[in-house]
KOLVEXMI-58705 format. One record per residue: residue in three letters; y, z, x of N, C-alpha, C in turn. Coordinates in nm, 4 decimals. Layout:
REM KOLVEXMI-58705
{lumse ALA, n_north Y, n_up Z, n_east X, ca_north Y, ca_up Z, ca_east X, c_north Y, c_up Z, c_east X}
...
This chain:
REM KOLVEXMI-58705
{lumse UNK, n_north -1.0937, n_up 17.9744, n_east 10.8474, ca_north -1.1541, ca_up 17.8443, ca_east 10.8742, c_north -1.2978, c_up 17.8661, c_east 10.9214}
{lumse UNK, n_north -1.3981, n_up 17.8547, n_east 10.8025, ca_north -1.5103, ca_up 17.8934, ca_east 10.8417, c_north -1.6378, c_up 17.7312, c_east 10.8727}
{lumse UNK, n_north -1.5809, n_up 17.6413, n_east 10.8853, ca_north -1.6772, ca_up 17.5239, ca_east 10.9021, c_north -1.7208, c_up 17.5082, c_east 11.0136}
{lumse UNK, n_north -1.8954, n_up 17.4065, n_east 10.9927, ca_north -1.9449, ca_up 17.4528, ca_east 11.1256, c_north -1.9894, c_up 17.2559, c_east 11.0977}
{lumse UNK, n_north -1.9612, n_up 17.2320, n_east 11.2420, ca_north -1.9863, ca_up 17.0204, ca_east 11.2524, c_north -2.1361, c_up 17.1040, c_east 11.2486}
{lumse UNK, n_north -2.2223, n_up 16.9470, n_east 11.1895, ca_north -2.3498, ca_up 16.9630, ca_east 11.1588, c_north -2.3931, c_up 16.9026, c_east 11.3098}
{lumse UNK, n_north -2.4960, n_up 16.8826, n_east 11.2984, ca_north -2.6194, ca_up 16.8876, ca_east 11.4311, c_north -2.6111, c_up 16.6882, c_east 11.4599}
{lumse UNK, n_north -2.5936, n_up 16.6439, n_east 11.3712, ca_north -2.5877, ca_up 16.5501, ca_east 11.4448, c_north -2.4114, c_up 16.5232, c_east 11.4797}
{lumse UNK, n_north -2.3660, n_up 16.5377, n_east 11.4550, ca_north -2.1734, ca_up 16.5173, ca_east 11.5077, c_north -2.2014, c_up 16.5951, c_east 11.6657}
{lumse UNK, n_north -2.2856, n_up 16.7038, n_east 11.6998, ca_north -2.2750, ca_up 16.7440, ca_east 11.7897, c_north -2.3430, c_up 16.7159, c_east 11.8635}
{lumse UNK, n_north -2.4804, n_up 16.6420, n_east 11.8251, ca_north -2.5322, ca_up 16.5417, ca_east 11.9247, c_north -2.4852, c_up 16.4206, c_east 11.9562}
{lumse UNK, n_north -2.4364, n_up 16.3400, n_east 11.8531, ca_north -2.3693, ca_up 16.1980, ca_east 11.9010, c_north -2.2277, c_up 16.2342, c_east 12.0602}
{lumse UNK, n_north -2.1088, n_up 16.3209, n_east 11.9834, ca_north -2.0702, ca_up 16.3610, ca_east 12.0791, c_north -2.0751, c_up 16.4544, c_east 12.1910}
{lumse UNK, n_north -2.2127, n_up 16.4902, n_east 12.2466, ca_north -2.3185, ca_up 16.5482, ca_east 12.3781, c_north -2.3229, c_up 16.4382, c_east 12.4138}
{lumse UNK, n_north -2.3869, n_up 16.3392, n_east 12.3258, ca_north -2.4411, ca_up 16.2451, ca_east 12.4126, c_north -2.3234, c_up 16.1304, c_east 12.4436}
{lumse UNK, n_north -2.2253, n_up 16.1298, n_east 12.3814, ca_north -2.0855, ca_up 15.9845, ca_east 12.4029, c_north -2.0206, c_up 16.1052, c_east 12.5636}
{lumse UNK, n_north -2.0387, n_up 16.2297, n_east 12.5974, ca_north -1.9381, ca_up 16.3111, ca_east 12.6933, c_north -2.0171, c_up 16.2943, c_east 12.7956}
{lumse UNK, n_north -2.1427, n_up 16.3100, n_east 12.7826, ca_north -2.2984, ca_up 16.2655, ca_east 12.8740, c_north -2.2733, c_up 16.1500, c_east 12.9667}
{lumse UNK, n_north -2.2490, n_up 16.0039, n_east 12.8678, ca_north -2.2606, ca_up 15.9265, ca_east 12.9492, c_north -2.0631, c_up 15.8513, c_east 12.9834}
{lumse UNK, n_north -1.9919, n_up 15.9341, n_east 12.9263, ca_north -1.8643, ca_up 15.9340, ca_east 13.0011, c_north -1.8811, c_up 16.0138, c_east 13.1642}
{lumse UNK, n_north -1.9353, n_up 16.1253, n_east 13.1471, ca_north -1.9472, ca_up 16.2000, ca_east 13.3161, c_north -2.0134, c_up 16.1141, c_east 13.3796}
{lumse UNK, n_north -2.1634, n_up 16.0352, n_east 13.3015, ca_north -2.2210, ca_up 15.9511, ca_east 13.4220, c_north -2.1534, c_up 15.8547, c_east 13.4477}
{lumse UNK, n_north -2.0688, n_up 15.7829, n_east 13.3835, ca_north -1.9706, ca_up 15.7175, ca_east 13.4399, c_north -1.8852, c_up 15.7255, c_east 13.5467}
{lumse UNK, n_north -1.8682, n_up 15.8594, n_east 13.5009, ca_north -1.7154, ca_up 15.8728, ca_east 13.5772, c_north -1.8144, c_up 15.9619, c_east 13.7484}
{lumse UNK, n_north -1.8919, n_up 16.0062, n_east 13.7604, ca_north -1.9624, ca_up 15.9744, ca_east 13.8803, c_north -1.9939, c_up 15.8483, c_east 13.9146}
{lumse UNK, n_north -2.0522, n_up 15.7548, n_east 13.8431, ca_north -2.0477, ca_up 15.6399, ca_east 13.9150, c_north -1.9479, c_up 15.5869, c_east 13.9701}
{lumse UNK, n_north -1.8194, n_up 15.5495, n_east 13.9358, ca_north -1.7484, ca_up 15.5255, ca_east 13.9816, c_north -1.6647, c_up 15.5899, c_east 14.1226}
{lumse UNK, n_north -1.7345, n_up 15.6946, n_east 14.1182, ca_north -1.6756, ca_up 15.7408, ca_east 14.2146, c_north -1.7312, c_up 15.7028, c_east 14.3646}
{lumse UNK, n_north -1.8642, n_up 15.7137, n_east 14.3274, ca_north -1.9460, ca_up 15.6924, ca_east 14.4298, c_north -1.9775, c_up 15.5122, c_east 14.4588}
{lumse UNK, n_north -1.9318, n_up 15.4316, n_east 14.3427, ca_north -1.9572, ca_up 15.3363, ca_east 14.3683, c_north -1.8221, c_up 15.2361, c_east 14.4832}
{lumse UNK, n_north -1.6972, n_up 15.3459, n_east 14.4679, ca_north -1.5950, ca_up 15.3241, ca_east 14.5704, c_north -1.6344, c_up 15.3535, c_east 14.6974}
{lumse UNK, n_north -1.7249, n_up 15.4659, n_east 14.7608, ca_north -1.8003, ca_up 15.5406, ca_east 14.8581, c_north -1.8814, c_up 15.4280, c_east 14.9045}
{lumse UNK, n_north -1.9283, n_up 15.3334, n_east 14.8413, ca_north -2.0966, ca_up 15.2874, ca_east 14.8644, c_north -2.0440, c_up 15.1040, c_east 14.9086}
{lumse UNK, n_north -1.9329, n_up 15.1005, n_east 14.8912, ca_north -1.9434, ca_up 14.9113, ca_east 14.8769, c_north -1.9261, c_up 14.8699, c_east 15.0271}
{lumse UNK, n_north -1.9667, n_up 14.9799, n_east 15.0929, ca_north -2.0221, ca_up 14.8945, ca_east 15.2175, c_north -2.1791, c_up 14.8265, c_east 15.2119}
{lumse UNK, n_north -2.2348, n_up 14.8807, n_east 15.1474, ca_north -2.3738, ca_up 14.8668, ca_east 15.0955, c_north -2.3648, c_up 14.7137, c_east 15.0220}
{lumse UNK, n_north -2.4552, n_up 14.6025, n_east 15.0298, ca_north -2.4779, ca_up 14.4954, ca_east 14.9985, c_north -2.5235, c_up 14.4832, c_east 14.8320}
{lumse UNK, n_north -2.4645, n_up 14.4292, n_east 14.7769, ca_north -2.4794, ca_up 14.4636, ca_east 14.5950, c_north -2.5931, c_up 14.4727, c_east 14.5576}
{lumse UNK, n_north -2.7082, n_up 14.3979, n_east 14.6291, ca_north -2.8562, ca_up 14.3983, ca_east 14.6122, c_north -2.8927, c_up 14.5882, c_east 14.6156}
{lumse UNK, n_north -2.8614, n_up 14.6620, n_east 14.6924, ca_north -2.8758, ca_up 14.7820, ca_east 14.7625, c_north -2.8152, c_up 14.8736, c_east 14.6140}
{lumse UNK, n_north -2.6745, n_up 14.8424, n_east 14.6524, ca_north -2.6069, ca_up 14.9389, ca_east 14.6043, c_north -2.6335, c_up 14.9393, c_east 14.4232}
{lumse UNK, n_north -2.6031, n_up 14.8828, n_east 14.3643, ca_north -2.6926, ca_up 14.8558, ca_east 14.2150, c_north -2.7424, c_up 14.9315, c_east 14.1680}
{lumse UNK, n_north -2.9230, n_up 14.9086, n_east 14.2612, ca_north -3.0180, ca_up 15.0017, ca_east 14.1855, c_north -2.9587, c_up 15.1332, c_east 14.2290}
{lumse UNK, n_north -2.9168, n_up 15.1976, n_east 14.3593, ca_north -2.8579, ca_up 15.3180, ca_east 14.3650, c_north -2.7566, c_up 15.3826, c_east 14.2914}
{lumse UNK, n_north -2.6509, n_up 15.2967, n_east 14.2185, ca_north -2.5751, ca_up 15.3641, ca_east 14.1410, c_north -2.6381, c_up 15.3890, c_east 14.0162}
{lumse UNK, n_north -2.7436, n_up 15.3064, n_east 13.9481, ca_north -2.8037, ca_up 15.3208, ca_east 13.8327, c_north -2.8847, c_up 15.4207, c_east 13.8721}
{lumse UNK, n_north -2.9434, n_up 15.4726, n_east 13.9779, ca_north -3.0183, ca_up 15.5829, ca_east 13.9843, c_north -2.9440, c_up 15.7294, c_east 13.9783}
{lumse UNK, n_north -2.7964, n_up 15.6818, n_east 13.9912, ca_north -2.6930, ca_up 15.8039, ca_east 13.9774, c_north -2.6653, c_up 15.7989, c_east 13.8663}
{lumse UNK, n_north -2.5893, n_up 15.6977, n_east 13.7978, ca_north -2.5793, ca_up 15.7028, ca_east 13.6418, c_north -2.7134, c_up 15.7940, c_east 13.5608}
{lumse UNK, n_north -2.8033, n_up 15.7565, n_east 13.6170, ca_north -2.9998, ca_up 15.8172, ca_east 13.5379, c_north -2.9876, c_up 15.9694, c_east 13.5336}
{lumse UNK, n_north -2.9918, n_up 15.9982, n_east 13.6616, ca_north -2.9853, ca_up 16.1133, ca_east 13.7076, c_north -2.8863, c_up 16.1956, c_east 13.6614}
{lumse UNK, n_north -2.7275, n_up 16.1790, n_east 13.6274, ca_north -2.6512, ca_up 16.2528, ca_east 13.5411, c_north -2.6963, c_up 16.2716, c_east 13.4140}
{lumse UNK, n_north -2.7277, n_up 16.1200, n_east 13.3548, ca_north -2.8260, ca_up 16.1532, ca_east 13.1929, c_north -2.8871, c_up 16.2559, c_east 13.2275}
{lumse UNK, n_north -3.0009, n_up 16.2533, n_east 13.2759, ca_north -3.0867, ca_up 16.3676, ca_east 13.2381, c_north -3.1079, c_up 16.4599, c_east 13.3044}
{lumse UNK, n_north -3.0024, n_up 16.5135, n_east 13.3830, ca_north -2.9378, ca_up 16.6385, ca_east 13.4338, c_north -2.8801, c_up 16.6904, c_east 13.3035}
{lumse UNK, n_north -2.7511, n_up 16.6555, n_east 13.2149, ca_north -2.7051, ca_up 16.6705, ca_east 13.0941, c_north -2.7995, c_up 16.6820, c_east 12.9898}
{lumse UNK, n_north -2.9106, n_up 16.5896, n_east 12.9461, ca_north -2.9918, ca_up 16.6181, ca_east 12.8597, c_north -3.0801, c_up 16.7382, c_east 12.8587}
{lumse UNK, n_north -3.1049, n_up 16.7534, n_east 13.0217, ca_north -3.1851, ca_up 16.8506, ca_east 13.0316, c_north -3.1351, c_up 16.9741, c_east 12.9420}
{lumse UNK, n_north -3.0017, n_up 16.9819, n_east 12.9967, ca_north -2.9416, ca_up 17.1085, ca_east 12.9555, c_north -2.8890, c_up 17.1218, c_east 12.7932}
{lumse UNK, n_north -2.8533, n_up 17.0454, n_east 12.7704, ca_north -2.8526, ca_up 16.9615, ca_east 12.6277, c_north -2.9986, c_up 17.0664, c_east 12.5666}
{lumse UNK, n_north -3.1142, n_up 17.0090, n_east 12.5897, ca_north -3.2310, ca_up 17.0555, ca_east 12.5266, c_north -3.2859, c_up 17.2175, c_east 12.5633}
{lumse UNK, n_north -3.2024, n_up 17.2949, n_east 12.6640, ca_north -3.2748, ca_up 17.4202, ca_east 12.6590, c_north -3.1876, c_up 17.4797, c_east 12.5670}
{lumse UNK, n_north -3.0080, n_up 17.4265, n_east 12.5529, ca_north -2.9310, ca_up 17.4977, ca_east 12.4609, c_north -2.9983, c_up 17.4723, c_east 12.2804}
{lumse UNK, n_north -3.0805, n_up 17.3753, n_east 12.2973, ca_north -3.1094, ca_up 17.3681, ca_east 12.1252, c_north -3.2710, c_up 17.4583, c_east 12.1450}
{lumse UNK, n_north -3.3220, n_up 17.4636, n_east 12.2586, ca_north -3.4149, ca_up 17.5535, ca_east 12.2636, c_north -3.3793, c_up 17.7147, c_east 12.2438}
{lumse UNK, n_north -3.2885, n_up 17.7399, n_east 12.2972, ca_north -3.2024, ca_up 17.9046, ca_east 12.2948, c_north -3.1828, c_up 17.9147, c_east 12.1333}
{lumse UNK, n_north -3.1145, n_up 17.8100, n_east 12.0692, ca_north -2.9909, ca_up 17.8252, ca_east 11.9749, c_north -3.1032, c_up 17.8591, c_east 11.8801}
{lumse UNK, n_north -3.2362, n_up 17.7568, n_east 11.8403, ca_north -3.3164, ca_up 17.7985, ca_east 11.7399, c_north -3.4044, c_up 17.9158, c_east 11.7562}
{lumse UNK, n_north -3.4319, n_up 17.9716, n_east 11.8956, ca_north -3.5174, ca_up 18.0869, ca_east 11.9782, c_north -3.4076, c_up 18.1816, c_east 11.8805}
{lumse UNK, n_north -3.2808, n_up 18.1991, n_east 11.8727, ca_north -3.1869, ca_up 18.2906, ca_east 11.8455, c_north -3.1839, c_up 18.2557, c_east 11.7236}
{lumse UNK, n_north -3.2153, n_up 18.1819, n_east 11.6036, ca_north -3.1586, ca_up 18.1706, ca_east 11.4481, c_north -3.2765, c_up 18.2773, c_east 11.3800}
């Protein structure tokens, strides 16, 4: 079984697992936080949701930096 998913199948699903984790941190923290007044808490969870994106992307982009450094 020699097939290899092409480059975009493996970006769509990077990026659908990406923003399942930022999810699933938000939620976690958004159980933590609802003492916080919804005005408050909001922009702070969207700054956690952000911040997982492009924690993940980051890393996302040095592995396609390595992968073509190596072809």
């Amino acid at each position: 079984m020699n097939t290899k998913i092409d480059e975009t199948t493996i970006k769509a699903r990077v990026d659908m697992l990406t923003q399942v984790i930022a999810e699933m941190k938000v939620a976690k923290f958004e159980k933590e936080l609802d003492f916080l007044e919804k005005s408050k808490r909001v922009p702070l969870l969207n700054d956690i949701r952000s911040g997982e994106t492009l924690q993940y992307e980051d890393r996302q982009q040095r592995t396609i930096m390595l992968k073509k450094s190596n072809d």
